[in-house]
MISEFI-118481 format. One record per residue (C-alpha): x, y, z; residue in three letters. Coordinates in steps of 0.25 Angstrom, whole numbers, plus 5000, padded with zeros to 4 digits. Example, Ala and Ser with C-alpha at 12.3 -4.5 7.8 and 13.67 -1.06 7.14 Angstrom:
504949825031ala;505549965029ser;
***
This chain:
519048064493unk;520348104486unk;520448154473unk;521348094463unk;522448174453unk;521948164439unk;522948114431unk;522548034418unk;521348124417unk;520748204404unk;520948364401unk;520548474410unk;519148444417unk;518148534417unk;517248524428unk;516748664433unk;516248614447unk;515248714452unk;514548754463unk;513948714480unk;512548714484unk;511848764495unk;511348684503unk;509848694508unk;509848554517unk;510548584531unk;511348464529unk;511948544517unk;512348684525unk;513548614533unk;514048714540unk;515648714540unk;516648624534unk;516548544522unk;515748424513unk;516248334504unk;515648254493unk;515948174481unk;515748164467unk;515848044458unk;516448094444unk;516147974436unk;514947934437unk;513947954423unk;515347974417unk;515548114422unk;516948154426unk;517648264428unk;519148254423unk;519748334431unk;519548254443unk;519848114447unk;518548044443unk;519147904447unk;518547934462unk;517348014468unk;517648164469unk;517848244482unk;517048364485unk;517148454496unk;516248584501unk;516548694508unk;515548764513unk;515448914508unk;514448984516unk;514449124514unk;513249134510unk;512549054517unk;511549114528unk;511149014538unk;511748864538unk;510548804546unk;509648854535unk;509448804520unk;508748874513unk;507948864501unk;507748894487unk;507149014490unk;508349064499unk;509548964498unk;510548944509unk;511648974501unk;512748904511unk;513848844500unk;514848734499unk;515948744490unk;516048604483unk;517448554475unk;518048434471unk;519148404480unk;520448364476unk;520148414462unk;521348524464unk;522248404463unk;521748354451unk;522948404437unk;521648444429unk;521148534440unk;522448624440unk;522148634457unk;520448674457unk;519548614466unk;518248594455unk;516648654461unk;515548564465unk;514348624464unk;512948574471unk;511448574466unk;510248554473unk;510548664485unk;509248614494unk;510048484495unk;511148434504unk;512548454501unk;513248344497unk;514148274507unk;514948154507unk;514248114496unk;514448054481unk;513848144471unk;513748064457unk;513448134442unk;511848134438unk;511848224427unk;512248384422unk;511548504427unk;510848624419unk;511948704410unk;511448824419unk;512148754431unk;513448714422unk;513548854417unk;513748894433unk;514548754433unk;515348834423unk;515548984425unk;515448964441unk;516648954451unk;517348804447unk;518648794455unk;518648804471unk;519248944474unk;519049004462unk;518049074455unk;516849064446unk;517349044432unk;516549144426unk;517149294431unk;515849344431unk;515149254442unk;516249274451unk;516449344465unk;517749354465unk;517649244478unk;517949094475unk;516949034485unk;515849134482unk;515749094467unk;515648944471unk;514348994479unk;513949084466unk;514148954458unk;513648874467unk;512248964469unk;512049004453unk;511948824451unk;510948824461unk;510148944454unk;510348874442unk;510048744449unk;508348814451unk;508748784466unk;508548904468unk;508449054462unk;509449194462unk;508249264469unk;508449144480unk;510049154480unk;509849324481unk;508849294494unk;509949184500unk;510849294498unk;510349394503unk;509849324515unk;510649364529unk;511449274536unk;512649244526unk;514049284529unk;514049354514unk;514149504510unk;513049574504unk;514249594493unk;514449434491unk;512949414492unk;512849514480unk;514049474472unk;513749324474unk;512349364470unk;512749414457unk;513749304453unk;512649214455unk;511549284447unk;512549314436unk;512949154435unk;511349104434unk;511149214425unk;512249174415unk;511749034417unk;510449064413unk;510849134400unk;510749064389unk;511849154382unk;512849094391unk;512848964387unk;513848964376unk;514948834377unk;513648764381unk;513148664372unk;511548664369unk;511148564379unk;511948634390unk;513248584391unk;514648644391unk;515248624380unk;516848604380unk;516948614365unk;516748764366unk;518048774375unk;519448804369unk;520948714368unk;522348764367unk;523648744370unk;524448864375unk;525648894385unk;526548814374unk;527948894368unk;528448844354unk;529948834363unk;530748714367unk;531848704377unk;532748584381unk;532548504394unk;533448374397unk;533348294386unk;532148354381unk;531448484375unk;530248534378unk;529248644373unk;529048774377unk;527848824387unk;526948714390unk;525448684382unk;524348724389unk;523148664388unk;521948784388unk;520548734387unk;519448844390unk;517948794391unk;516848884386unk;517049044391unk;518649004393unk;518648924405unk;519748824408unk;519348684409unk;520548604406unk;520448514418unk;519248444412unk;519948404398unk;519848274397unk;520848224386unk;522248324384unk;523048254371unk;524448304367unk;524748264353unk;526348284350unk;527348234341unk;528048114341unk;529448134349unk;528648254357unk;528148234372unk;527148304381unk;527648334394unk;526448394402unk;526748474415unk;525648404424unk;524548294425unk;523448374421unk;522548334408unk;522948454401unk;524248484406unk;525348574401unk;526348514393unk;527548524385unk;528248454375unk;529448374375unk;530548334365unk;531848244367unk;533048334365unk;533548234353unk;532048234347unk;531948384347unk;533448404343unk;533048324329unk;531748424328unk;532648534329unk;533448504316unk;532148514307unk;531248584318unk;529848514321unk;528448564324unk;527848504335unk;526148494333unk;525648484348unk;524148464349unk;523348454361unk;521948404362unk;520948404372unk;519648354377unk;518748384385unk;517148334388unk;516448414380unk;514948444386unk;514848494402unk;513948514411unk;513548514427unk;513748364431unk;512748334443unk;513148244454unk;512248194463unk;512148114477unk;510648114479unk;509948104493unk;509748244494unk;511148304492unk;511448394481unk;511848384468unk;513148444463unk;513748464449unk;514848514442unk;515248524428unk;515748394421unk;515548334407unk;514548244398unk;515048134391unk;514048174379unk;514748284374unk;516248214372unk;517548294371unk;517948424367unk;519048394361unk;520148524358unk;521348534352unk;522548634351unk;523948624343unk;525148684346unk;526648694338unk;527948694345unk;529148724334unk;530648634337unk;531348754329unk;532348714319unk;533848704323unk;534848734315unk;536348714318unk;537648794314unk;538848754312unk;540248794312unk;541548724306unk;542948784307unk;543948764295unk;545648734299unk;546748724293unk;547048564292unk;548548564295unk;548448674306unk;547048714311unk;547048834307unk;545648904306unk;545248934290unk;544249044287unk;543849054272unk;543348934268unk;541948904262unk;540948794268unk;539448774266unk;538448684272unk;537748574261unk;536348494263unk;536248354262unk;535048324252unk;535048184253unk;536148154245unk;537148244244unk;537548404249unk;536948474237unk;536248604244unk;537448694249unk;536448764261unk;537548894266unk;538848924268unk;539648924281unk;540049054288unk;541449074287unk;541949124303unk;543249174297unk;544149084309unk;543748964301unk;542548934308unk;541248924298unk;539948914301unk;538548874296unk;537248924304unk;535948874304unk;536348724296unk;534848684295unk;534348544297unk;533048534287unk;534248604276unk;534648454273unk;534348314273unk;534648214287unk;535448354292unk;536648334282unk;537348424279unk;538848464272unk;539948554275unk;540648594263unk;541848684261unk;541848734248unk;543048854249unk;544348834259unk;545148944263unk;546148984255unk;547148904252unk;546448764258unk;545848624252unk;544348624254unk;544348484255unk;544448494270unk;545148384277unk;544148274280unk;543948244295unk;543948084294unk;543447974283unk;541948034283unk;542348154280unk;543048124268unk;541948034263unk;541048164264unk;541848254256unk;542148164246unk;540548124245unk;540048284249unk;541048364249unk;540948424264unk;540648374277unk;539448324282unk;538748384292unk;537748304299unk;536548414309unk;535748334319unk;534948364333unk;536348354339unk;536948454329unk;537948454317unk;538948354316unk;539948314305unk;539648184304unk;540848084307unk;541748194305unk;542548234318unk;542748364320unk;541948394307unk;541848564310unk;543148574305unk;543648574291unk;545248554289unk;545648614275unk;547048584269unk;547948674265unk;547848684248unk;549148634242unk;549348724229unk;548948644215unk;548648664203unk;548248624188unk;548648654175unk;547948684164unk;549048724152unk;548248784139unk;549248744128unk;548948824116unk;549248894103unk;549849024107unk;549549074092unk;548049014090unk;547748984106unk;547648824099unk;547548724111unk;548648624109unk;548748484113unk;550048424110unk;550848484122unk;551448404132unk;551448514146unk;552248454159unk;552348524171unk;553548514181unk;553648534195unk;554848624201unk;555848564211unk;556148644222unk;557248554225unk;557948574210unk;557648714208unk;556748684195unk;555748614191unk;555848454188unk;556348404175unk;555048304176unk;553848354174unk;552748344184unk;551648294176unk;551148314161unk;549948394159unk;548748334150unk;547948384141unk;546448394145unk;545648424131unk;544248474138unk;545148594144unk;546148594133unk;547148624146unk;548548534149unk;548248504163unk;548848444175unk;548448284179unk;548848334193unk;548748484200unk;550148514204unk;550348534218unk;551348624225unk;552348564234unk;553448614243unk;554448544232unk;553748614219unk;553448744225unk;552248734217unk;553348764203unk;552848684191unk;553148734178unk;552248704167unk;553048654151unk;552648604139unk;553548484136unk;553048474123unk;552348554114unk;551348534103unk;552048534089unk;552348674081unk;552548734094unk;553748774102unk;553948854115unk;553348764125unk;552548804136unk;553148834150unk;552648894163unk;553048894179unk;551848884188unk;551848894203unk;550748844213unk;550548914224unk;548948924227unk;548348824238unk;547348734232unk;547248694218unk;547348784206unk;547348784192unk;548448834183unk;548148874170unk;549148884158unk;549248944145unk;550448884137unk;550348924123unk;551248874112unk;551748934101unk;551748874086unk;553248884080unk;553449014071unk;553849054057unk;554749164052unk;554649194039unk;555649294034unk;555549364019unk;556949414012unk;556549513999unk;557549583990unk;557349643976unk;557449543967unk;558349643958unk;559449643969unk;559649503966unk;561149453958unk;560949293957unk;562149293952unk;562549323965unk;561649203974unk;560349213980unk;560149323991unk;559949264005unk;559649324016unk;559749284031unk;559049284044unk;558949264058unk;557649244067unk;557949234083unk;557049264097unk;556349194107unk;555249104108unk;554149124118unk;554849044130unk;556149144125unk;556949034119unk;557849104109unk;557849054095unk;558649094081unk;558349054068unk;559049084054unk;558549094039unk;558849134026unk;558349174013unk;558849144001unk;558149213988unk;558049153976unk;557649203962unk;556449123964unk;556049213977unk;555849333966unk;554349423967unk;554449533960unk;555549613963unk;555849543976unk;556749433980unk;555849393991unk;555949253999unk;555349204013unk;556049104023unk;555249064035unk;555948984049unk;554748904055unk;554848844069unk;555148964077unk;554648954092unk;553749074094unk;554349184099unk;554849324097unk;555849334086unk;556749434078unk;557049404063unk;558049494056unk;559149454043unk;560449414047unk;561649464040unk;561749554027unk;561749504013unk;562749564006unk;562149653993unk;560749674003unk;560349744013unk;558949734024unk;558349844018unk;556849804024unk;556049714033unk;554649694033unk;553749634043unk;552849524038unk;552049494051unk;551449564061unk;552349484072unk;553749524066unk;554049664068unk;555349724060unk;556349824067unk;557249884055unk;558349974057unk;558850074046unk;560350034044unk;561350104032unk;560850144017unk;561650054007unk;561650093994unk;560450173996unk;559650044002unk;559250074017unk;559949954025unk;559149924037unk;559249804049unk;558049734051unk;557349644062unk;555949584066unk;555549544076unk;554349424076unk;553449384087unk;553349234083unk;552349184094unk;551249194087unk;551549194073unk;552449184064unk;553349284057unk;553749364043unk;554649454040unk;555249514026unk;556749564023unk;557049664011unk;558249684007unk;559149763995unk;560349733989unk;561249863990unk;562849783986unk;563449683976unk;564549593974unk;564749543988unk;564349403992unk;563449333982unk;561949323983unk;562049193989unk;562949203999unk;562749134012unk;563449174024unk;563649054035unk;562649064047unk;562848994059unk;561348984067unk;561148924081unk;559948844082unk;559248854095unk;
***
């Protein structure tokens, strides 16, 4: 009968199929060639899950005869004919659980006939001594026993030692009668393979005898699959790219040892993958428990990549839980054969193992280049930084960009998870030298961003980073920085440092067309009382006509002061500056000059002695000025002995000034002059001696900026009878 692929079936199947008997009935020792049989897998609810139990199972046997020692006879339970067939289930190779083995059948009941051709239906379980051989015997055709230790190194002989310890532990018959089989002439085996098959045999009825071997057994003697162990191996935390697609790394294996760390994964029953959402299994064949990887779609996996994702895979497993020798049977004098299968009383096992694969993290870099915006040419030394998105607005500066010194700069590792939706801001907070930072925007988006952020808005997805809307958005175009500036004029007291108010300041722009500057002015700076400053409502910009010339006067100046303010200032500086100017003004001076002579001196007859003086220099901008006086003493001016009176001209611009008497009266000469401030200072020169009086010429100089002046004249009588005391000589004085 054929034996159909499993394909919808449960996890690894364990049958451990075990074991032929020897025939004592003629009719079971054929001679040559082979018998076949079946096995109904269903019936009582047993199954094995490896194999197709839709349909009966297949069976062959092939003789193995080796030690058998005549065919014609049968023997007994006192000396057994030891003439063998090797059972399996055919087709079971073709089967995805199987992984290619052909599974044992073992028989009972050796006096009986073999079966052939016949269906063989379950009745019940054997001893636990028998499902111990089932077990740790030879279970796959052409390979060994499972247990090291009971084989002999050849395939077909431990399916014969198998086969011979179920019958011993069977009570068909005993070792003494296996040793005098054995030993009995006539078979085609060595004394050597007598021996060692022998000792194989004797080892596995002794182990099944032993109590102490018994572990993974449960108390009433069935094998217990809760004592086995899951995992999931083979797998690498790796991912690489396949079409549209990435897939992990390795593949995950499923491992399931029974008790002693024996592979029984063909008789799992139920094999669940448990992924996330957006995750697929891609498993490698039809088995149950087949290898698999997992698979993500490149645009999934790319938007993991920004935040990088765990991915939880967890694998669970069932499997029938108590095991034992299932017995089948056709009756009518042929034997029974068994194999190990499970009991629905038990359940499932059910196991479990997790494992983690890692989508690392991505971060991108980036670089932008800075250009000229007239001619493309490449600026180096500017400052731009990179600014997260919290939401609302860029408040969180995360780094600076590299500058690259060709006009390239570059941010590395620009992080996803650094900011909200992936937004991020590109600022430039320093141009090069002698450029507007305010780069040139690329269209209407950009504009709208700098003016609500103050950069660019960068925008990281799976596919990468992009300026949002803004084409070519790597490059930032700076503007060549006109020169500007504004002024702040400090008007002040220069005597007191006073800020004053009343000023009227204009500045006026040069011509380079005239030659001079424009007879209009420019503008009128205003007074700003926080700074106490005259300032400029708009910066004064350079242009090719002004040359950047502006000179700076004070129209009109508060009252008590002279000397207004002036200064030429040139722009040169890209960008916008600011200008500051002191512009002191001086208070008007006083000099007051003292005339003193002896009172004794005096003829009133004569007039009243007068005296006269000139005061000329130059005020601070060096406009020259002269003024005249006179003193005229009267009787009234007496103290003392001294004729002594005081004139005083008021309104003098602040400057530097020298003071001296102008012309000689006649009857007195300068005979001193004396100092009365610390800002005048007296230069006197020793002239001729008249009438024993010393005649000297006199001068003083006074530095009127910051105070006023006083100086004292002495003079002595030394002639008489020439003019009269009140004498005036006509003066002519040009006022300026």
């Amino acid at each position: 009968m054929k034996i159909f692929r499993k394909i919808l079936c449960g996890l690894l199947a364990l049958a451990a199929v075990l074991g032929c008997a020897a025939a004592a009935n003629p009719q079971a020792v054929r001679a040559e060639g082979e018998e076949t049989f079946f096995i109904n897998p269903s019936q009582g609810g047993i199954s094995t899950f490896s194999l197709d139990n839709s349909s009966n199972l297949n069976v062959n046997n092939e003789r193995y005869d080796k030690f058998c020692w005549d065919k014609t006879n049968p023997g007994d339970s006192s000396c057994p004919q030891l003439g063998t067939g090797l059972k399996y289930i055919v087709g079971d190779d073709l089967n995805p659980d199987g992984r290619g083995n052909w599974r044992y059948v073992y028989c009972l009941e050796f006096e009986k006939s073999s079966p052939w051709g016949q269906l063989m239906s379950f009745v019940g379980f054997t001893n636990r001594k028998i499902s111990y051989a089932l077990y740790y015997g030879a279970v796959y055709y052409g390979q060994p026993c499972r247990y090291a230790g009971y084989s002999t190194g050849d395939w077909q002989m431990d399916y014969f030692v198998t086969q011979m310890a179920i019958h011993i532990l069977n009570d068909e018959f005993t070792l003494g009668a296996l040793r005098k089989s054995l030993d009995h002439p006539g078979s085609a085996a060595t004394d050597g393979e007598k021996e060692l098959a022998y000792d194989r045999i004797r080892k596995m009825v002794n182990d099944a005898n032993d109590q102490g071997n018994y572990g993974g057994y449960t108390s009433d003697g069935w094998i217990d699959m809760g004592q086995g162990t899951f995992s999931v191996t083979g797998y690498q935390d790796s991912w690489s790219k396949s079409g549209e697609s990435y897939v992990s790394g390795g593949a995950f294996q499923a491992n399931f040892q029974s008790y002693y760390g024996y592979d029984y994964r063909e008789q799992i029953a139920d094999y669940q993958i448990e992924v996330p959402q957006q995750v697929t299994v891609s498993k490698s064949d039809e088995k149950t428990y087949s290898d698999f990887r997992l698979q993500i779609s490149r645009e999934q996996f790319e938007n993991w990549q920004l935040t990088g994702k765990t991915i939880p895979v967890k694998v669970t497993m069932k499997i029938p839980r108590y095991w034992g020798g299932g017995i089948y049977r056709h009756g009518n004098g042929i034997q029974d054969v068994c194999f190990l299968t499970w009991s629905h009383s038990g359940g499932d096992a059910v196991y479990s193992d997790s494992a983690q694969l890692h989508i690392p993290k991505v971060t991108r870099d980036l670089t932008i280049r800075k250009q000229d915006a007239d001619d493309g040419k490449a600026l180096p030394g500017a400052v731009f930084s990179l600014w997260a998105y919290d939401g609302n607005s860029y408040g969180k500066k995360l780094k600076n960009f590299t500058d690259n010194g060709d006009g390239t700069y570059t941010c590395k590792e620009i992080d996803y998870t650094q900011t909200v939706d992936g937004w991020f801001l590109v600022k430039e907070e320093r141009a090069p030298d002698g450029y507007d930072k305010r780069y040139v925007p690329g269209n209407s988006t950009d504009q709208s961003d700098y003016e609500a952020y103050g950069g660019r808005q960068l925008h990281m997805t799976a596919a990468g980073l992009t300026f949002d809307g803004v084409p070519e958005g790597t490059v930032f175009k700076d503007e060549k920085l006109v020169p500007q500036a504004r002024l702040e004029v400090k008007k002040y007291d220069a005597a007191d440092d006073r800020i004053l108010e009343n000023a009227e300041i204009s500045v006026f722009e040069w011509s380079k067309a005239s030659g001079t500057y424009k007879e209009k002015p420019l503008q009128l700076l205003t007074y700003d009382r926080d700074s106490q400053r005259y300032v400029t409502g708009e910066a004064l910009t350079r242009t090719e006509e002004n040359q950047g010339k502006f000179l700076i006067k004070e129209t009109q100046m508060p009252e008590g002061y002279r000397c207004p303010f002036s200064r030429e200032i040139q722009i040169s500086k890209p960008g916008l500056t600011t200008v500051s100017v002191d512009a002191p003004n001086y208070p008007v001076r006083t000099v007051s000059i003292t005339k003193r002579i002896r009172a004794a001196d005096v003829n009133w007859a004569h007039g009243n002695p007068t005296f006269f003086f000139k005061i000329s220099g130059k005020d601070v901008n060096g406009e020259e000025h002269t003024y005249r006086c006179f003193v005229e003493l009267t009787a009234q001016d007496q103290s003392g002995e001294y004729l002594e009176k005081t004139t005083a001209v008021s309104g003098i611009p602040a400057g530097n000034y020298q003071v001296e008497e102008e012309g000689e009266v006649l009857r007195y000469i300068l005979a001193d002059a004396q100092a009365l401030t610390e800002n005048a200072k007296v230069k006197k020169e020793n002239l001729e001696k008249i009438n024993g009086v010393q005649k000297i010429a006199a001068s003083f100089s006074c530095d009127l900026t910051l105070a006023d002046a006083a100086v004292r004249f002495f003079n002595e009588k030394v002639m008489h009878d020439r003019y009269t005391d009140n004498q005036v000589l006509a003066n002519h004085i040009s006022l300026k």
